[in-house]
C-alpha positions, -999 to 999 in steps of 0.1 A, spaced: -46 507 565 -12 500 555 -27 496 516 -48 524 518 -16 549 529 5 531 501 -21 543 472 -26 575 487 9 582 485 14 566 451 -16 587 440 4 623 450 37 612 436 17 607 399 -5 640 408 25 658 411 46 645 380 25 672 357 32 702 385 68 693 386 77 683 349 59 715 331 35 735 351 33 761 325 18 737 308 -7 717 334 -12 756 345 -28 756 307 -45 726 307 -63 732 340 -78 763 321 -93 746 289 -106 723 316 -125 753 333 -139 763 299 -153 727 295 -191 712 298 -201 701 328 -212 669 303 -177 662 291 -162 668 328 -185 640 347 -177 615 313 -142 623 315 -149 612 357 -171 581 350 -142 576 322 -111 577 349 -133 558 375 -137 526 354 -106 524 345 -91 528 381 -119 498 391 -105 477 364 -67 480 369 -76 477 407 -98 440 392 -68 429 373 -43 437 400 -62 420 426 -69 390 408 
């Protein structure tokens, strides 16, 4: 539990770095994403999921 309430916080400390540092821009970026395929959206997903599952393989091993 401990592990799982340490990566959730590290998760919203580098969610929020975009917010805090520019949100002008994230504010601009979070449009073009709303104008984007649904196609490019769940690649860009599957993209950021193997790469969590392999920095989670080499941190564990």
């Amino acid at each position: 539990m401990e592990l799982l309430l340490t990566v959730v916080g590290l998760l919203l400390v580098i969610e929020g770095i975009p917010w805090f540092l520019s949100p002008r821009r994230f504010k601009v970026l979070l449009a073009s994403l709303a104008e984007a395929t649904e196609g490019w959206l769940r690649l860009a997903g599957l993209v950021a999921m193997l790469l969590g599952l392999l920095l989670v393989y080499l941190a564990r091993s």
